[in-house]
C-alpha positions in Angstrom: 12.1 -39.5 10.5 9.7 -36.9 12.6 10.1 -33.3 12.4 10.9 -31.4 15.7 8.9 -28.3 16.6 11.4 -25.9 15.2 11.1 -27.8 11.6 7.2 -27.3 12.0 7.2 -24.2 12.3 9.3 -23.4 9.4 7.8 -26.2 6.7 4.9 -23.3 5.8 7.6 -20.3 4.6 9.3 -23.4 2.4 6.6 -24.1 1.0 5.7 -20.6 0.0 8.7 -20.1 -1.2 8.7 -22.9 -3.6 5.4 -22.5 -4.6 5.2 -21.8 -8.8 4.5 -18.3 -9.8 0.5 -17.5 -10.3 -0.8 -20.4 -9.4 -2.5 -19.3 -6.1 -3.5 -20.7 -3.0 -6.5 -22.8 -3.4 -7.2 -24.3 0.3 -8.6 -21.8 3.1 -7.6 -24.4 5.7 -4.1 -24.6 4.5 -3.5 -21.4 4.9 -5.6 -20.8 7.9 -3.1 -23.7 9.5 0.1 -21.7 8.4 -1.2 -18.8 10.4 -2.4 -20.8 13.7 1.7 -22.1 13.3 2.6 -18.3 13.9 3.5 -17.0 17.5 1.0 -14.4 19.3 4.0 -11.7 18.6 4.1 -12.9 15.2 0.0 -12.2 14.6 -0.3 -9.3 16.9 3.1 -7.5 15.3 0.9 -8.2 11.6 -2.0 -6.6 13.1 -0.3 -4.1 14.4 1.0 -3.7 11.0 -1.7 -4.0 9.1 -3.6 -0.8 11.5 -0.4 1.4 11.6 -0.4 1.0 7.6 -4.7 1.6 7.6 -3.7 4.9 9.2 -0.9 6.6 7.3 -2.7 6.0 4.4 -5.6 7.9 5.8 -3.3 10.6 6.1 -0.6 10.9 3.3 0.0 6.9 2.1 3.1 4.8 2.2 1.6 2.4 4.8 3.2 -0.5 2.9 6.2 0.7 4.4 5.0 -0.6 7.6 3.7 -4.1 6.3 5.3 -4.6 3.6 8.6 -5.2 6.0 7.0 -6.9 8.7 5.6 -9.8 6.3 9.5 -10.0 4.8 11.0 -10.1 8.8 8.4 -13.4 9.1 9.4 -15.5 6.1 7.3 -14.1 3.3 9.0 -13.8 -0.1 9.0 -10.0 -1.9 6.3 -10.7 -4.3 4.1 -12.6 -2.6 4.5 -9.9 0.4 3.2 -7.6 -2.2 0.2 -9.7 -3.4 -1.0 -10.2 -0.2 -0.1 -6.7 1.4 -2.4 -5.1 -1.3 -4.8 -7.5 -0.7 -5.1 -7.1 3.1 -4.9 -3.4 2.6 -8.0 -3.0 0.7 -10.7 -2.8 3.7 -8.3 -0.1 5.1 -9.1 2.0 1.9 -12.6 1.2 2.2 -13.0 2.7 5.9 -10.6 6.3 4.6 -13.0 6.6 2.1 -15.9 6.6 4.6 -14.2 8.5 7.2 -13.6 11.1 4.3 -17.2 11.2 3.2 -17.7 14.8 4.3 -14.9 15.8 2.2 -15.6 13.9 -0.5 -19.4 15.4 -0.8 -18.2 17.8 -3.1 -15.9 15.4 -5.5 -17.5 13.1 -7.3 -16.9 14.9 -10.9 -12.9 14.3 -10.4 -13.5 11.2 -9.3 -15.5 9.9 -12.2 -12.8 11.9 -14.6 -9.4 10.4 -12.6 -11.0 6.8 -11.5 -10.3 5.0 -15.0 -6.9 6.5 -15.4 -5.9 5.3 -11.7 -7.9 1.5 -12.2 -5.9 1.6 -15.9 -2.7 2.2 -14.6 -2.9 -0.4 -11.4 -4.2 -3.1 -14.0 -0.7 -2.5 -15.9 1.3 -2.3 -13.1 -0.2 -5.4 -11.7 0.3 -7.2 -14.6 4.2 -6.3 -14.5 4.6 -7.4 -11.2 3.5 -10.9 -12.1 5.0 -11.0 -15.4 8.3 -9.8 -14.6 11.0 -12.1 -13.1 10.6 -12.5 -9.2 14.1 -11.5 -8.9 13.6 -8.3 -10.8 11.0 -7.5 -8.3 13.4 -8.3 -5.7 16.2 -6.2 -7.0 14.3 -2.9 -8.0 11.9 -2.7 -4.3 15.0 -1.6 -2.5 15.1 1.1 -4.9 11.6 2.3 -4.9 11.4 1.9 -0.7 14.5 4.3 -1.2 12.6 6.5 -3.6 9.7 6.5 -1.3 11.6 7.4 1.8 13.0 10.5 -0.3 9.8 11.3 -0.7 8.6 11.6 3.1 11.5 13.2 4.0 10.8 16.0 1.8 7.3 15.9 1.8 7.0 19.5 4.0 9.0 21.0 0.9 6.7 19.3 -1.4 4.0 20.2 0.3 5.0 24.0 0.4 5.9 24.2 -3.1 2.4 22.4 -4.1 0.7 25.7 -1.8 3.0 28.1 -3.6 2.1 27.0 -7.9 -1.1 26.0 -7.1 -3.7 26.5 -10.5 -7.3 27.6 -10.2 -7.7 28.0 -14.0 -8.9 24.3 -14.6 -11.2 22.6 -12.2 -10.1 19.4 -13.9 -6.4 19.7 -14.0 -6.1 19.2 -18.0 -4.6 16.1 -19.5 -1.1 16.4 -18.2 -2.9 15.8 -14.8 -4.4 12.5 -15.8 -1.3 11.3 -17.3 0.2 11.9 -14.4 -2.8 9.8 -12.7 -2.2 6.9 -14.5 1.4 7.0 -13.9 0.9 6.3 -10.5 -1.6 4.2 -11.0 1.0 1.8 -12.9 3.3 2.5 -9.4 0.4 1.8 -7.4 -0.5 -1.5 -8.7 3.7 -2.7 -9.2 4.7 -1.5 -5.4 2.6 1.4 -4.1 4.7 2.6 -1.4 5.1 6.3 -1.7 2.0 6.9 -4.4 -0.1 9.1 -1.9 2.8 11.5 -1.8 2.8 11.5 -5.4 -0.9 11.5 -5.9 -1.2 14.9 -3.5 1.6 16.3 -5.4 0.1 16.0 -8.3 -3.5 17.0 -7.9 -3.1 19.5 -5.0 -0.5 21.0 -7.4 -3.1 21.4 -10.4 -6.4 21.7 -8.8 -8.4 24.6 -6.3 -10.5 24.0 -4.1 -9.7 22.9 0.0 -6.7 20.8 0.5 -8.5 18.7 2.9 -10.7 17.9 -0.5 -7.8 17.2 -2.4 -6.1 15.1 0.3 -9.4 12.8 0.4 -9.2 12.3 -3.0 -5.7 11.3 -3.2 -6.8 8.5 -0.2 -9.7 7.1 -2.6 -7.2 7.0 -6.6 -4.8 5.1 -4.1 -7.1 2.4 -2.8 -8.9 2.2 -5.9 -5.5 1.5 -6.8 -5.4 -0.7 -4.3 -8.8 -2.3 -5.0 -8.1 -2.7 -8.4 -4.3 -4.9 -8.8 -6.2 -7.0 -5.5 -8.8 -8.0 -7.8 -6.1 -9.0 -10.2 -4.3 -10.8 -8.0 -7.2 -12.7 -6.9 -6.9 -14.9 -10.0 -3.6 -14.8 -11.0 -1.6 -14.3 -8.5 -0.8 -16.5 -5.1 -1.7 -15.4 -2.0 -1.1 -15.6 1.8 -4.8 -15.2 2.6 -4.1 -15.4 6.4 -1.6 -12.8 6.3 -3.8 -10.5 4.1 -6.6 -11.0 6.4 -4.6 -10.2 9.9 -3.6 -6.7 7.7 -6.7 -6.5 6.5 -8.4 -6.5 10.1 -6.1 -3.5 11.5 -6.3 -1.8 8.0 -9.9 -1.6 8.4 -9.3 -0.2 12.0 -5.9 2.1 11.0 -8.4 4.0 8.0 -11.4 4.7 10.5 -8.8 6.1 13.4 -6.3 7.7 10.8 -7.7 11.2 10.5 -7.9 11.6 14.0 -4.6 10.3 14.8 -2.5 11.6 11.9 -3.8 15.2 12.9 -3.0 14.9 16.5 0.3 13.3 15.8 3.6 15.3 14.9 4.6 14.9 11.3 8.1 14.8 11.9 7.2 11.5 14.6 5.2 10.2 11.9 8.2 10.7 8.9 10.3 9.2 11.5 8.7 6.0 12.4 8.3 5.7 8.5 12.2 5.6 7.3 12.9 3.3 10.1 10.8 0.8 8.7 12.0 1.7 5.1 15.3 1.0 5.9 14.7 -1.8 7.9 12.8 -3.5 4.6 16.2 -2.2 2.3 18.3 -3.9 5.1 16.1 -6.8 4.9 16.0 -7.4 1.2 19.3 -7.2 1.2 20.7 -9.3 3.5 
């Protein structure tokens, strides 16, 4: 018996859904056919996406808050949503870090000290999204979107407490800091959603220097973050590569524009737009 259109259309989110665990998509064609089954709203909405994400990370993080819900509203299940929103995230951290070149003349020290604690940390937390049951990933996101949300609502408070306890004795932060580091490295590389807000906490809290610094280097530990479970999941993990590549493309975009736009734009628009789309994902996951 034929399939109508309607069955068509949904044979590719079946299959995804059936697919086993870590045995990842092997044919470029078959996936560039799921995508050309998607409507224009469908690939302009994950593009859309994939640029609003590209440019809150530029400017504090928790873009996955934007794509993360959108590929869940079109059919994707939660951990491959994750695999591939990392993935197609990457170029976006790619672009902040250029577009933050000038402020990250001066950093290259902390980098080299804070960059194996962050690529550490997102290799163990990749390695617990995939190990760990599907449904445990399932269950404990609506948590961490919740945790995240917290976050960006209090993020002016953080922010002002950060200015007020801020330590000029070490240049480096001490160990504490890179504990810390790795910590949300392990977030980073499990979920993500939130880790820039934790990442400025951290270092703006513990280290001088310009804010603007610090905030550039909080956008390059959380795509090397990033970088670094995406390069995990490239061989162990399965991925929507046409999905991570439509994310990808605005990402790319979203990091060059973000520090224009996220200083012209009103935080309290930008926290906004953020919970809506948090609590649309927690509605979603949950329904």
């Amino acid at each position: 018996m034929g399939l109508s259109r309607s069955q068509r259309r949904r044979t590719p989110r079946t299959v995804r859904r059936t697919r086993t665990r870590g045995s990842p998509e092997r044919s470029a064609g078959g996936e560039w056919a799921k995508i050309s089954r998607l409507s224009a709203f469908e690939l302009i909405a994950i593009v859309a996406a994939g640029f609003g994400a590209g440019t809150i990370n530029a400017v504090i993080g928790s873009g996955t808050l934007i794509t993360f819900p959108v590929l869940l509203a079109f059919g994707y299940p939660p951990v491959l949503a994750n695999v591939s929103n990392n993935i197609g995230l990457v170029p976006g951290a790619v672009s902040t870090a250029w577009a933050y070149r000038r402020e990250l003349a001066g950093g290259a020290a902390r980098l080299r000290r804070y960059a194996p604690a962050t690529a550490s940390g997102a290799v163990a937390g990749a390695i617990l999204l995939l190990e760990l049951p599907a449904e445990s990933f399932q269950a404990i996101v609506p948590v961490l979107i919740a945790a995240s949300l917290v976050l960006i609502v209090l993020q002016p408070r953080i922010t002002a407490a950060v200015l007020a306890r801020r330590r000029r004795e070490r240049p480096h932060g001490g160990p504490l800091l890179v504990a810390g580091i790795f910590a949300t490295g392990v977030y980073g590389g499990y979920f993500g959603a939130g880790q820039g807000i934790l990442l400025f906490g951290l270092l703006a809290s513990s280290l001088g220097g310009e804010l603007r610094e610090v905030n550039a280097i909080r956008a390059v530990l959380a795509g090397l973050a990033n970088l670094v479970a995406a390069i995990a999941f490239l061989f162990i993990a399965e991925v929507a590569w046409g999905a991570a590549a439509l994310i990808a493309v605005g990402a790319a975009a979203g990091g060059l524009a973000g520090a224009g736009i996220g200083r012209r734009l009103p935080d309290l628009w930008l926290r906004a737009v953020i919970v809506t789309v948090g609590l649309a994902a927690i509605a979603q996951l949950a329904l």
